[in-house]
TORTI-75237 format. One record per residue (C-alpha): x, y, z. Coordinates in steps of 0.5 Angstrom, whole numbers, padded with zeros to 4 digits, always signed. Layout:
// TORTI-75237
XYZ...
//
This chain:
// TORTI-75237
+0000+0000+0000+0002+0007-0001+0002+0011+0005+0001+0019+0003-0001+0021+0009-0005+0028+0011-0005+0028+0019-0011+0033+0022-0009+0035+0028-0014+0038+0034-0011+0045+0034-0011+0045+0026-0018+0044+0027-0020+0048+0032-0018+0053+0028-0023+0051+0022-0028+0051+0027-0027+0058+0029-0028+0060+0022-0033+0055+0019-0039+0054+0026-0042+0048+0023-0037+0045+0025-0038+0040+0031-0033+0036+0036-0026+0037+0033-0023+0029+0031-0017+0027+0028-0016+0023+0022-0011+0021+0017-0011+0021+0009-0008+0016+0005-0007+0013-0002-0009+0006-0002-0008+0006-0010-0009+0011-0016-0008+0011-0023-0015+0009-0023-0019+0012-0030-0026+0015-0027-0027+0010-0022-0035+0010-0020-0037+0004-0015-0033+0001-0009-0035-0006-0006-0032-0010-0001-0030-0017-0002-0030-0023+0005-0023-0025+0004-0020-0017+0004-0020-0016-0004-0023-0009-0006-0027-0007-0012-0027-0003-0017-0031-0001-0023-0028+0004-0028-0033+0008-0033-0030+0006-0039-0032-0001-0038-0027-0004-0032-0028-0008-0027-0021-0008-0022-0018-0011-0016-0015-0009-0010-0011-0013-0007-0006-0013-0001-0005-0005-0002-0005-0006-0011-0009-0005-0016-0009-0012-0021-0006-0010-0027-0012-0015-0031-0019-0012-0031-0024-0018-0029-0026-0021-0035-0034-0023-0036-0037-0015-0036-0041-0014-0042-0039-0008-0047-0042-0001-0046-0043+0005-0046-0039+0011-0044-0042+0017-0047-0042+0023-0043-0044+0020-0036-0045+0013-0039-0040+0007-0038-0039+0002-0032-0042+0005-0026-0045+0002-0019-0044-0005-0016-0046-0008-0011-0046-0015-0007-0051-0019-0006-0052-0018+0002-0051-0028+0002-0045-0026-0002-0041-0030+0000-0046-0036+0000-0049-0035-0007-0043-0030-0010-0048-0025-0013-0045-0019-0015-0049-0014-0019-0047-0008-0023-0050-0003-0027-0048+0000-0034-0050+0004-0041-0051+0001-0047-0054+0003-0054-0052+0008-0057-0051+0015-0059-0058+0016-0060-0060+0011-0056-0058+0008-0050-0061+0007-0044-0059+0003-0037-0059-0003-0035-0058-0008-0028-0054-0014-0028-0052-0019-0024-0047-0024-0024-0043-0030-0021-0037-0028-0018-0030-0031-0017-0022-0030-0018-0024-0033-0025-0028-0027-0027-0036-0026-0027-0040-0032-0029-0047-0034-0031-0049-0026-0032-0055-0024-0034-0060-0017-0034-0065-0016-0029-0067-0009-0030-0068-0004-0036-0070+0002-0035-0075+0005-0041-0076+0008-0045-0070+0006-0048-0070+0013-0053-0065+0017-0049-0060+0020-0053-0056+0023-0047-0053+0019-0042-0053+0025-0037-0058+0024-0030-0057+0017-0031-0056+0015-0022-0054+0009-0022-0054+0008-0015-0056+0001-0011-0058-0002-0004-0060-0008-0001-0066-0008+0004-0067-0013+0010-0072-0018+0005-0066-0018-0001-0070-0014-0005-0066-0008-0009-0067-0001-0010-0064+0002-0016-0064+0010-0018-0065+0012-0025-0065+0019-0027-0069+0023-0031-0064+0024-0038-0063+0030-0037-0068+0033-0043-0073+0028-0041-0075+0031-0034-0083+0031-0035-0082+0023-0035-0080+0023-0027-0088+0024-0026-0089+0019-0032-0091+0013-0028-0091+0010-0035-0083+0011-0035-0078+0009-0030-0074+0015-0031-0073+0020-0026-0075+0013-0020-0073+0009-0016-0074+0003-0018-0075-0004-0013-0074-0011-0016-0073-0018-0013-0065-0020-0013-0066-0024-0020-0070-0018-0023-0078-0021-0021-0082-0015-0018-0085-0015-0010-0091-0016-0010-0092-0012-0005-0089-0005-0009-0093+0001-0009-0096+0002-0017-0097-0007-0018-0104-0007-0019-0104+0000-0023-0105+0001-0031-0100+0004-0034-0095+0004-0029-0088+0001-0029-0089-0004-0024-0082-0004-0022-0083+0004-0018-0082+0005-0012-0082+0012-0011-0082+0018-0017-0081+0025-0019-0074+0024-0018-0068+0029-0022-0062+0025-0022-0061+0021-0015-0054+0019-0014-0053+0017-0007-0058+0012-0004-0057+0009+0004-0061+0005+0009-0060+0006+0015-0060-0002+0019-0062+0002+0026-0068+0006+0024-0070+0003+0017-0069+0008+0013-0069+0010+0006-0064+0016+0005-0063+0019-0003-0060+0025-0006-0060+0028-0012-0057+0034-0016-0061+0040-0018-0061+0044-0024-0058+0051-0022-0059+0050-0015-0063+0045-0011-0059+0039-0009-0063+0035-0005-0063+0029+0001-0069+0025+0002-0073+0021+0007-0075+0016+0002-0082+0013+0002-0086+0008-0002-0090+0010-0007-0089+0019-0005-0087+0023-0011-0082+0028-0009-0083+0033-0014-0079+0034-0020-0080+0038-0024-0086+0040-0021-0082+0043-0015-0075+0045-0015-0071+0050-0010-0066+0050-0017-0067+0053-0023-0064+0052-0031-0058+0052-0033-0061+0058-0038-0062+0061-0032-0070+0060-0034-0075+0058-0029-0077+0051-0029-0082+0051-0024-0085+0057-0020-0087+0053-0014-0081+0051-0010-0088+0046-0006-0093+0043-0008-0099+0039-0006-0098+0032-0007-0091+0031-0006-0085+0031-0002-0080+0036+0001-0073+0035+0002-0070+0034+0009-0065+0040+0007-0063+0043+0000-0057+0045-0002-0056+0051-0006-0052+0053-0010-0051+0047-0012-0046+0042-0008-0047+0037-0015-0048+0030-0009-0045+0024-0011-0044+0018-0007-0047+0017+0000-0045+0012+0006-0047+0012+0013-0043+0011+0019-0045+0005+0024-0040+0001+0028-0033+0006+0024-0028+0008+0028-0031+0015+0030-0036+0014+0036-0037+0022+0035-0040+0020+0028-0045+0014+0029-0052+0014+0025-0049+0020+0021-0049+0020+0013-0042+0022+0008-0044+0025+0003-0038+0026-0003-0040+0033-0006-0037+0033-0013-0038+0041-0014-0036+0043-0007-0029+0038-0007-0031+0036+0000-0035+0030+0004-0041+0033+0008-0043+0030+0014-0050+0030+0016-0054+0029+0023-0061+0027+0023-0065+0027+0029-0072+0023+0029-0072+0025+0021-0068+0032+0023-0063+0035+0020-0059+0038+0026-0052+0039+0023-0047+0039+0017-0040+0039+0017-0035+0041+0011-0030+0036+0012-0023+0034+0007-0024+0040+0003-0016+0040+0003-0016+0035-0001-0018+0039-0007-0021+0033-0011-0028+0031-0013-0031+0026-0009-0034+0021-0014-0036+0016-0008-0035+0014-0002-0036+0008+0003-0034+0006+0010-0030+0000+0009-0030-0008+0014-0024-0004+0018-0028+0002+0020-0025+0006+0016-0028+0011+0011-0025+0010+0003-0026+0015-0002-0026+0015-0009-0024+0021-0014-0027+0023-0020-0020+0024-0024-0019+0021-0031-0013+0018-0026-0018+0018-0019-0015+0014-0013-0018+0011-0007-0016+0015-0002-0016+0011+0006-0020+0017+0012-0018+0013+0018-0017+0016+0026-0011+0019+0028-0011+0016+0034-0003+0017+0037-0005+0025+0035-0012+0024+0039-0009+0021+0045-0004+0027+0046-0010+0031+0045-0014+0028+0052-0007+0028+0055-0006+0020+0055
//
Protein backbone atom coordinates (compact mmCIF):
# COMPACT_ATOMS: atom_id res chain seq x y z
CA UNK A 1 0.00 0.00 0.00
CA UNK A 2 1.23 3.32 -0.73
CA UNK A 3 0.86 5.52 2.54
CA UNK A 4 0.42 9.35 1.50
CA UNK A 5 -0.54 10.61 4.35
CA UNK A 6 -2.39 14.19 5.44
CA UNK A 7 -2.37 14.22 9.35
CA UNK A 8 -5.41 16.33 10.94
CA UNK A 9 -4.38 17.32 14.19
CA UNK A 10 -6.91 18.75 17.21
CA UNK A 11 -5.41 22.31 16.82
CA UNK A 12 -5.40 22.56 12.93
CA UNK A 13 -8.90 21.77 13.51
CA UNK A 14 -10.05 23.80 16.09
CA UNK A 15 -9.07 26.63 14.20
CA UNK A 16 -11.28 25.35 11.23
CA UNK A 17 -14.24 25.33 13.67
CA UNK A 18 -13.48 29.21 14.26
CA UNK A 19 -14.05 30.22 11.06
CA UNK A 20 -16.68 27.42 9.73
CA UNK A 21 -19.26 27.07 12.92
CA UNK A 22 -21.17 24.15 11.41
CA UNK A 23 -18.29 22.27 12.53
CA UNK A 24 -18.99 19.93 15.55
CA UNK A 25 -16.26 17.97 18.05
CA UNK A 26 -13.00 18.50 16.54
CA UNK A 27 -11.53 14.72 15.60
CA UNK A 28 -8.61 13.28 13.83
CA UNK A 29 -7.99 11.57 11.23
CA UNK A 30 -5.42 10.48 8.26
CA UNK A 31 -5.71 10.30 4.52
CA UNK A 32 -3.82 7.80 2.75
CA UNK A 33 -3.47 6.57 -0.86
CA UNK A 34 -4.58 2.92 -0.98
CA UNK A 35 -4.14 2.98 -4.99
CA UNK A 36 -4.26 5.53 -8.04
CA UNK A 37 -4.04 5.57 -11.72
CA UNK A 38 -7.67 4.62 -11.71
CA UNK A 39 -9.58 5.83 -14.86
CA UNK A 40 -13.01 7.29 -13.30
CA UNK A 41 -13.69 5.07 -11.15
CA UNK A 42 -17.37 5.14 -10.14
CA UNK A 43 -18.27 1.89 -7.60
CA UNK A 44 -16.72 0.42 -4.74
CA UNK A 45 -17.32 -2.91 -3.09
CA UNK A 46 -15.88 -5.09 -0.51
CA UNK A 47 -15.23 -8.25 -0.76
CA UNK A 48 -14.86 -11.50 2.56
CA UNK A 49 -11.57 -12.28 2.04
CA UNK A 50 -9.99 -8.60 1.81
CA UNK A 51 -9.88 -7.75 -1.85
CA UNK A 52 -11.48 -4.41 -3.02
CA UNK A 53 -13.74 -3.67 -6.18
CA UNK A 54 -13.64 -1.29 -8.44
CA UNK A 55 -15.43 -0.26 -11.27
CA UNK A 56 -14.08 1.99 -14.10
CA UNK A 57 -16.57 4.22 -16.29
CA UNK A 58 -15.01 3.09 -19.34
CA UNK A 59 -15.88 -0.42 -18.83
CA UNK A 60 -13.34 -2.18 -16.25
CA UNK A 61 -13.96 -3.97 -13.53
CA UNK A 62 -10.67 -3.96 -11.13
CA UNK A 63 -9.13 -5.58 -7.82
CA UNK A 64 -7.30 -4.39 -4.80
CA UNK A 65 -5.46 -6.74 -3.61
CA UNK A 66 -3.25 -6.49 -0.70
CA UNK A 67 -2.50 -2.43 -1.24
CA UNK A 68 -2.30 -2.97 -5.30
CA UNK A 69 -4.27 -2.37 -8.12
CA UNK A 70 -4.59 -6.05 -10.60
CA UNK A 71 -3.21 -5.17 -13.70
CA UNK A 72 -6.04 -7.61 -15.30
CA UNK A 73 -9.74 -6.21 -15.32
CA UNK A 74 -12.18 -8.92 -14.28
CA UNK A 75 -13.06 -10.52 -17.41
CA UNK A 76 -16.96 -11.34 -18.06
CA UNK A 77 -18.35 -7.68 -18.03
CA UNK A 78 -20.44 -6.98 -20.99
CA UNK A 79 -19.74 -4.11 -23.49
CA UNK A 80 -20.93 -0.28 -22.76
CA UNK A 81 -21.53 2.30 -23.19
CA UNK A 82 -19.68 5.29 -22.20
CA UNK A 83 -20.82 8.40 -23.62
CA UNK A 84 -21.16 11.40 -21.72
CA UNK A 85 -21.79 9.88 -18.04
CA UNK A 86 -22.46 6.32 -19.53
CA UNK A 87 -20.09 3.55 -18.90
CA UNK A 88 -19.70 1.02 -16.09
CA UNK A 89 -20.91 2.54 -13.08
CA UNK A 90 -22.52 0.80 -9.67
CA UNK A 91 -21.89 -2.26 -7.92
CA UNK A 92 -23.12 -4.07 -5.29
CA UNK A 93 -22.86 -7.60 -3.34
CA UNK A 94 -25.70 -9.34 -2.93
CA UNK A 95 -26.12 -9.23 0.86
CA UNK A 96 -25.75 -13.81 0.97
CA UNK A 97 -22.50 -12.77 -1.07
CA UNK A 98 -20.68 -15.14 0.21
CA UNK A 99 -22.90 -17.85 0.07
CA UNK A 100 -24.28 -17.27 -3.48
CA UNK A 101 -21.37 -15.03 -4.83
CA UNK A 102 -23.98 -12.59 -6.54
CA UNK A 103 -22.51 -9.40 -7.71
CA UNK A 104 -24.73 -6.91 -9.27
CA UNK A 105 -23.63 -3.81 -11.31
CA UNK A 106 -24.97 -1.31 -13.43
CA UNK A 107 -24.01 -0.06 -16.94
CA UNK A 108 -25.22 1.92 -20.45
CA UNK A 109 -25.60 0.34 -23.38
CA UNK A 110 -26.84 1.35 -26.83
CA UNK A 111 -25.97 3.94 -28.68
CA UNK A 112 -25.27 7.49 -29.41
CA UNK A 113 -29.04 8.21 -30.02
CA UNK A 114 -30.09 5.74 -28.24
CA UNK A 115 -29.21 3.97 -24.90
CA UNK A 116 -30.53 3.48 -21.75
CA UNK A 117 -29.35 1.69 -18.39
CA UNK A 118 -29.39 -1.72 -17.37
CA UNK A 119 -28.76 -3.86 -14.14
CA UNK A 120 -27.18 -7.11 -14.09
CA UNK A 121 -25.85 -9.60 -11.75
CA UNK A 122 -23.56 -12.06 -12.17
CA UNK A 123 -21.59 -14.97 -10.27
CA UNK A 124 -18.28 -13.78 -9.13
CA UNK A 125 -15.10 -15.37 -8.50
CA UNK A 126 -10.80 -15.01 -9.08
CA UNK A 127 -11.80 -16.33 -12.62
CA UNK A 128 -14.23 -13.32 -13.45
CA UNK A 129 -18.22 -13.04 -13.66
CA UNK A 130 -19.95 -16.11 -14.54
CA UNK A 131 -23.57 -16.82 -15.56
CA UNK A 132 -24.44 -13.17 -15.99
CA UNK A 133 -27.67 -11.93 -16.82
CA UNK A 134 -29.96 -8.62 -16.99
CA UNK A 135 -32.32 -8.19 -14.57
CA UNK A 136 -33.54 -4.65 -14.97
CA UNK A 137 -33.79 -2.12 -18.02
CA UNK A 138 -35.17 1.08 -17.75
CA UNK A 139 -37.62 2.46 -20.43
CA UNK A 140 -38.16 3.79 -22.38
CA UNK A 141 -34.98 2.95 -24.10
CA UNK A 142 -34.77 6.49 -26.75
CA UNK A 143 -32.63 8.56 -24.70
CA UNK A 144 -30.07 10.14 -26.71
CA UNK A 145 -28.04 11.55 -23.68
CA UNK A 146 -26.57 9.28 -20.96
CA UNK A 147 -26.33 12.59 -18.72
CA UNK A 148 -28.85 11.96 -15.22
CA UNK A 149 -28.40 8.65 -15.64
CA UNK A 150 -28.05 7.64 -11.14
CA UNK A 151 -27.11 4.36 -11.13
CA UNK A 152 -27.13 3.83 -7.68
CA UNK A 153 -28.07 0.47 -5.74
CA UNK A 154 -28.92 -1.04 -2.13
CA UNK A 155 -30.02 -3.95 -0.68
CA UNK A 156 -32.92 -3.92 1.83
CA UNK A 157 -33.34 -6.54 4.94
CA UNK A 158 -36.04 -8.82 2.43
CA UNK A 159 -33.12 -8.94 -0.36
CA UNK A 160 -35.18 -7.00 -2.73
CA UNK A 161 -33.03 -4.05 -4.26
CA UNK A 162 -33.60 -0.65 -5.01
CA UNK A 163 -31.99 1.03 -8.24
CA UNK A 164 -31.97 4.78 -9.00
CA UNK A 165 -32.52 6.06 -12.54
CA UNK A 166 -32.41 9.39 -13.65
CA UNK A 167 -34.25 11.34 -15.44
CA UNK A 168 -32.15 11.77 -18.78
CA UNK A 169 -31.44 15.03 -18.61
CA UNK A 170 -33.76 16.49 -21.32
CA UNK A 171 -36.39 14.09 -20.29
CA UNK A 172 -37.60 15.60 -17.07
CA UNK A 173 -41.43 15.43 -17.39
CA UNK A 174 -40.81 11.67 -17.46
CA UNK A 175 -39.85 11.53 -13.65
CA UNK A 176 -43.97 12.14 -13.08
CA UNK A 177 -44.58 9.48 -15.76
CA UNK A 178 -45.40 6.38 -13.81
CA UNK A 179 -45.50 4.81 -17.26
CA UNK A 180 -41.67 5.42 -17.69
CA UNK A 181 -39.07 4.32 -15.02
CA UNK A 182 -36.92 7.51 -15.48
CA UNK A 183 -36.41 9.98 -12.96
CA UNK A 184 -37.37 6.61 -9.91
CA UNK A 185 -36.43 4.69 -7.95
CA UNK A 186 -36.85 1.42 -8.75
CA UNK A 187 -37.30 -1.80 -6.43
CA UNK A 188 -37.09 -5.73 -7.77
CA UNK A 189 -36.40 -8.83 -6.50
CA UNK A 190 -32.68 -10.00 -6.40
CA UNK A 191 -32.99 -12.00 -9.78
CA UNK A 192 -35.02 -8.93 -11.47
CA UNK A 193 -39.00 -10.32 -10.44
CA UNK A 194 -41.10 -7.47 -8.97
CA UNK A 195 -42.51 -7.73 -4.94
CA UNK A 196 -45.28 -8.08 -5.00
CA UNK A 197 -45.76 -5.83 -2.36
CA UNK A 198 -44.40 -2.75 -4.54
CA UNK A 199 -46.48 0.48 -4.60
CA UNK A 200 -47.89 1.01 -8.48
CA UNK A 201 -48.42 -3.60 -9.02
CA UNK A 202 -51.81 -3.52 -9.57
CA UNK A 203 -52.07 0.00 -11.57
CA UNK A 204 -52.47 0.26 -15.35
CA UNK A 205 -49.98 2.00 -16.93
CA UNK A 206 -47.66 1.90 -14.33
CA UNK A 207 -44.15 0.32 -14.69
CA UNK A 208 -44.71 -2.21 -11.76
CA UNK A 209 -40.95 -1.77 -10.94
CA UNK A 210 -41.48 1.82 -9.07
CA UNK A 211 -41.05 2.41 -5.77
CA UNK A 212 -40.98 6.22 -5.71
CA UNK A 213 -40.85 8.97 -8.27
CA UNK A 214 -40.57 12.51 -9.37
CA UNK A 215 -36.87 12.17 -8.77
CA UNK A 216 -33.94 14.29 -11.06
CA UNK A 217 -31.04 12.27 -10.78
CA UNK A 218 -30.63 10.61 -7.46
CA UNK A 219 -26.93 9.46 -7.16
CA UNK A 220 -26.70 8.26 -3.49
CA UNK A 221 -28.78 5.94 -1.76
CA UNK A 222 -28.33 4.44 1.89
CA UNK A 223 -30.37 2.27 4.25
CA UNK A 224 -30.08 2.98 7.72
CA UNK A 225 -30.15 -0.79 9.30
CA UNK A 226 -30.76 1.03 12.91
CA UNK A 227 -33.88 2.89 11.84
CA UNK A 228 -35.25 1.26 8.69
CA UNK A 229 -34.68 4.12 6.73
CA UNK A 230 -34.35 4.99 3.14
CA UNK A 231 -32.07 8.00 2.38
CA UNK A 232 -31.35 9.39 -1.39
CA UNK A 233 -29.91 12.39 -2.78
CA UNK A 234 -30.22 13.81 -6.16
CA UNK A 235 -28.30 16.96 -8.21
CA UNK A 236 -30.61 20.01 -8.77
CA UNK A 237 -30.42 21.88 -11.77
CA UNK A 238 -29.07 25.26 -10.93
CA UNK A 239 -29.28 25.16 -7.52
CA UNK A 240 -31.56 22.56 -5.54
CA UNK A 241 -29.72 19.34 -4.46
CA UNK A 242 -31.66 17.43 -2.41
CA UNK A 243 -31.63 14.62 0.41
CA UNK A 244 -34.70 12.69 0.97
CA UNK A 245 -36.27 10.45 3.42
CA UNK A 246 -37.70 7.95 0.95
CA UNK A 247 -40.78 6.36 1.13
CA UNK A 248 -42.77 3.96 -1.11
CA UNK A 249 -45.19 5.21 -3.54
CA UNK A 250 -44.29 9.53 -2.48
CA UNK A 251 -43.43 11.61 -5.38
CA UNK A 252 -40.91 14.23 -4.42
CA UNK A 253 -41.72 16.66 -7.06
CA UNK A 254 -39.44 17.24 -9.92
CA UNK A 255 -40.12 19.11 -11.99
CA UNK A 256 -43.14 19.82 -10.41
CA UNK A 257 -41.17 21.66 -7.74
CA UNK A 258 -37.53 22.59 -7.26
CA UNK A 259 -35.41 24.94 -5.04
CA UNK A 260 -32.91 25.18 -8.67
CA UNK A 261 -33.55 26.53 -11.73
CA UNK A 262 -32.22 25.92 -15.50
CA UNK A 263 -28.79 26.06 -16.29
CA UNK A 264 -30.26 28.88 -18.98
CA UNK A 265 -31.10 30.54 -16.06
CA UNK A 266 -34.91 30.08 -16.81
CA UNK A 267 -37.40 28.96 -14.36
CA UNK A 268 -38.48 25.49 -14.35
CA UNK A 269 -41.25 25.44 -12.13
CA UNK A 270 -42.69 28.46 -10.20
CA UNK A 271 -43.43 26.32 -7.13
CA UNK A 272 -40.28 25.32 -5.13
CA UNK A 273 -43.75 23.18 -3.09
CA UNK A 274 -46.57 21.57 -4.23
CA UNK A 275 -49.34 19.51 -2.97
CA UNK A 276 -49.12 15.76 -3.46
CA UNK A 277 -45.46 15.62 -3.25
CA UNK A 278 -42.46 15.60 -0.89
CA UNK A 279 -40.17 17.96 0.51
CA UNK A 280 -36.48 17.43 1.05
CA UNK A 281 -35.11 17.05 4.71
CA UNK A 282 -32.36 19.78 3.52
CA UNK A 283 -31.32 21.47 -0.01
CA UNK A 284 -28.41 22.44 -0.88
CA UNK A 285 -28.15 25.49 -3.11
CA UNK A 286 -25.90 26.70 -4.89
CA UNK A 287 -25.55 23.32 -6.04
CA UNK A 288 -22.80 21.04 -4.17
CA UNK A 289 -23.51 18.30 -7.26
CA UNK A 290 -23.83 14.92 -4.57
CA UNK A 291 -22.49 11.90 -5.35
CA UNK A 292 -21.92 8.77 -3.48
CA UNK A 293 -23.57 8.38 -0.03
CA UNK A 294 -22.33 6.11 2.95
CA UNK A 295 -23.39 5.81 6.56
CA UNK A 296 -21.55 5.65 9.70
CA UNK A 297 -22.70 2.34 11.82
CA UNK A 298 -19.83 0.49 14.16
CA UNK A 299 -16.71 2.85 11.83
CA UNK A 300 -13.98 4.09 13.80
CA UNK A 301 -15.34 7.41 14.84
CA UNK A 302 -18.02 7.03 18.02
CA UNK A 303 -18.54 10.81 17.35
CA UNK A 304 -19.96 9.86 14.01
CA UNK A 305 -22.43 7.15 14.67
CA UNK A 306 -25.94 7.16 12.49
CA UNK A 307 -24.27 9.91 10.35
CA UNK A 308 -24.62 10.22 6.48
CA UNK A 309 -21.19 11.22 4.24
CA UNK A 310 -21.95 12.54 1.26
CA UNK A 311 -19.07 12.87 -1.74
CA UNK A 312 -19.81 16.46 -3.04
CA UNK A 313 -18.41 16.70 -6.63
CA UNK A 314 -18.95 20.74 -6.88
CA UNK A 315 -17.94 21.45 -3.71
CA UNK A 316 -14.60 19.09 -3.50
CA UNK A 317 -15.75 17.89 -0.11
CA UNK A 318 -17.31 15.06 2.00
CA UNK A 319 -20.32 16.44 3.75
CA UNK A 320 -21.66 15.00 6.91
CA UNK A 321 -24.76 15.09 7.85
CA UNK A 322 -26.94 14.39 11.28
CA UNK A 323 -30.26 13.39 11.65
CA UNK A 324 -32.48 13.44 14.36
CA UNK A 325 -35.87 11.46 14.46
CA UNK A 326 -35.89 12.71 10.66
CA UNK A 327 -34.14 16.19 11.26
CA UNK A 328 -31.38 17.29 9.91
CA UNK A 329 -29.62 18.85 12.82
CA UNK A 330 -26.09 19.47 11.66
CA UNK A 331 -23.66 19.73 8.52
CA UNK A 332 -20.12 19.57 8.27
CA UNK A 333 -17.48 20.41 5.30
CA UNK A 334 -14.81 17.82 5.89
CA UNK A 335 -11.74 16.75 3.66
CA UNK A 336 -12.07 20.25 1.30
CA UNK A 337 -8.17 20.06 1.69
CA UNK A 338 -7.84 17.72 -0.70
CA UNK A 339 -8.89 19.40 -3.45
CA UNK A 340 -10.35 16.59 -5.40
CA UNK A 341 -14.13 15.74 -6.69
CA UNK A 342 -15.29 13.04 -4.28
CA UNK A 343 -17.19 10.74 -6.86
CA UNK A 344 -18.00 7.96 -4.16
CA UNK A 345 -17.28 7.01 -0.91
CA UNK A 346 -17.92 3.94 1.59
CA UNK A 347 -16.98 2.96 5.08
CA UNK A 348 -15.24 -0.10 4.55
CA UNK A 349 -15.16 -3.76 7.17
CA UNK A 350 -12.05 -2.22 8.98
CA UNK A 351 -14.25 1.17 9.93
CA UNK A 352 -12.42 3.19 8.06
CA UNK A 353 -13.88 5.65 5.50
CA UNK A 354 -12.61 5.12 1.51
CA UNK A 355 -13.21 7.52 -1.00
CA UNK A 356 -13.09 7.57 -4.75
CA UNK A 357 -12.09 10.63 -6.97
CA UNK A 358 -13.41 11.30 -9.98
CA UNK A 359 -10.14 12.13 -12.15
CA UNK A 360 -9.29 10.36 -15.61
CA UNK A 361 -6.45 8.97 -13.02
CA UNK A 362 -8.91 9.03 -9.73
CA UNK A 363 -7.67 7.00 -6.63
CA UNK A 364 -9.09 5.39 -3.53
CA UNK A 365 -8.21 7.34 -0.84
CA UNK A 366 -8.13 5.53 2.82
CA UNK A 367 -9.91 8.27 5.88
CA UNK A 368 -9.06 6.43 9.06
CA UNK A 369 -8.46 7.89 13.15
CA UNK A 370 -5.30 9.30 13.87
CA UNK A 371 -5.29 7.94 17.10
CA UNK A 372 -1.58 8.61 18.46
CA UNK A 373 -2.65 12.63 17.67
CA UNK A 374 -5.96 11.94 19.66
CA UNK A 375 -4.48 10.26 22.60
CA UNK A 376 -2.11 13.41 22.92
CA UNK A 377 -4.78 15.53 22.66
CA UNK A 378 -6.84 14.14 25.79
CA UNK A 379 -3.52 13.82 27.33
CA UNK A 380 -2.92 10.05 27.36
Amino acid sequence: MRHHYYVIHQSLIVLVFLAMPCLSSALDYRIETVVDGLDRPYGIAFLPGGDILVSEQPGRLRIIRDGLLLPDPVSGVPDVYTGQQGGLLEIALHPRFEENGFLYFSLSQGTEDANTMHVFRGRYNTSGLHDVIKIFTAVPAIKDSTLCSSHRMVFLPDETLLITVGDGFDYREEAQNLGSTLGKIVRVNDDGQIPKDNPFINQSNAQSEIWSYGHRCALGIVYDRVTHTVYAHENGPKGGDELNLIQSGKNYGWPIATHGIDYTGAYISPFKAYPGTEQPMVQWTPALAPSGMTQCRNCQWREWEGDLFIGMMRGQQVRRVSIKNNVVTEQEALFENLGEHIRNLRFGPDGALYLLTKNTKGRVLKVSLDTVSKLKAEGN
